[in-house]
N, C-alpha and C positions, 0 to 999 in steps of 0.2 A: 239141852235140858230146860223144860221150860220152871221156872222159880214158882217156887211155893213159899208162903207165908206158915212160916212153922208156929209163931204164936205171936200172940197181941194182948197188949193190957194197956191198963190207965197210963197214957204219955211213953209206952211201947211197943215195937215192932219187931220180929225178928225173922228175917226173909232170908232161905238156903244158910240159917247161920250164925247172918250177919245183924249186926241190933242196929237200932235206926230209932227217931222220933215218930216221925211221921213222917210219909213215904206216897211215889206216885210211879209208878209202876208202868210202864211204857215199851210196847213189844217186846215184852219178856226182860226189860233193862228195870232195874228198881233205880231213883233219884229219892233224895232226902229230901224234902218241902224246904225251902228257902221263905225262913220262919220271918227273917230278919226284912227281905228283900217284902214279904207279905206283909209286916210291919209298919215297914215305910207306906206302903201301898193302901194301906185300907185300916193301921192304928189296928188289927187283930189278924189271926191265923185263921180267923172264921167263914172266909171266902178263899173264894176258888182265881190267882190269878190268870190274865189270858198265855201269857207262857207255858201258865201250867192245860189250861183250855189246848193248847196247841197241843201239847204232850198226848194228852188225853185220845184227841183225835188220830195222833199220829200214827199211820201203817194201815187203814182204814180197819179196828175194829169190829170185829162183829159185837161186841158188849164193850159197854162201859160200866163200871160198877165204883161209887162213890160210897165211903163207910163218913158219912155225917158229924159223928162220933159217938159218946156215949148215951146223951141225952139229945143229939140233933139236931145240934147249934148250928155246923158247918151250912152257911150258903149257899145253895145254887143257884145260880143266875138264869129267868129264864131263856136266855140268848144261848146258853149252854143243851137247853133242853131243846129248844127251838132247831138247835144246829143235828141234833142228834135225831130228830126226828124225820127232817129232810136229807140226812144222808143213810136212813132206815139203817141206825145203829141204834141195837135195845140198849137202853139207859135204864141201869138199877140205881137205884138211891136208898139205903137203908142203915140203920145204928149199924156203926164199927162193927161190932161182933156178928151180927148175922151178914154183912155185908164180907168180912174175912172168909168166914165157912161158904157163902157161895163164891168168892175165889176159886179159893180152891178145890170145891167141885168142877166150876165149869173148865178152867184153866186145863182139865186133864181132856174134856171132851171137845172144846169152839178152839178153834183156830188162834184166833187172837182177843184176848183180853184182857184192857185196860185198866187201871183201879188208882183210884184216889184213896187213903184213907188217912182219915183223920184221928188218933189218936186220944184225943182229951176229949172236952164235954161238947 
């Protein structure tokens, strides 16, 4: 059964269920953002780390889709874009909420699709 994202708001997620903060969604497996470990890493949750970079790529994606958040703070790197382009994987980037709703449209149609989203601002 591949996961749907049943609903999202300010600083939630709730995927098959289950509630979460924010979430990175990896051949069909959901992970919670390791806020803490992001913390350490860059002082905010507003980048993308390369762990999670790895994640994203993993299982070779036909789409990647990153939810920014509400106002589209969340970073991408272009090194992220760059990689995505040379391995002709579509890379979506858009606010949280339209970035959820194409989720779960394409989720039912493409093969494999990855998802970053970011929950807050």
């Amino acid at each position: 059964m591949k996961l749907k994202i049943d609903h999202c708001e300010f600083g939630e997620i709730i995927v098959n269920g289950k509630k979460f903060h924010q979430i990175l969604i990896s051949k069909n497996r959901v992970f919670e953002r390791d806020e803490k470990r992001l913390e350490e890493t860059f002082n905010s949750s507003h980048f993308i780390g390369d762990w999670e970079k790895e994640l994203l790529f993993f299982g070779s994606p036909d789409v990647i889709i990153i939810g920014n958040g509400y106002q589209g703070i969340l970073k991408v790197d272009e090194s992220l874009i760059k990689e995505a382009q040379e391995k002709n994987i579509k890379l979506i980037i858009n606010f949280t909420p339209e970035a959820v709703s194409l989720y779960n449209q394409l989720v039912e149609k493409v093969e494999i699709v990855n998802c970053l989203i970011h929950t807050t601002c």
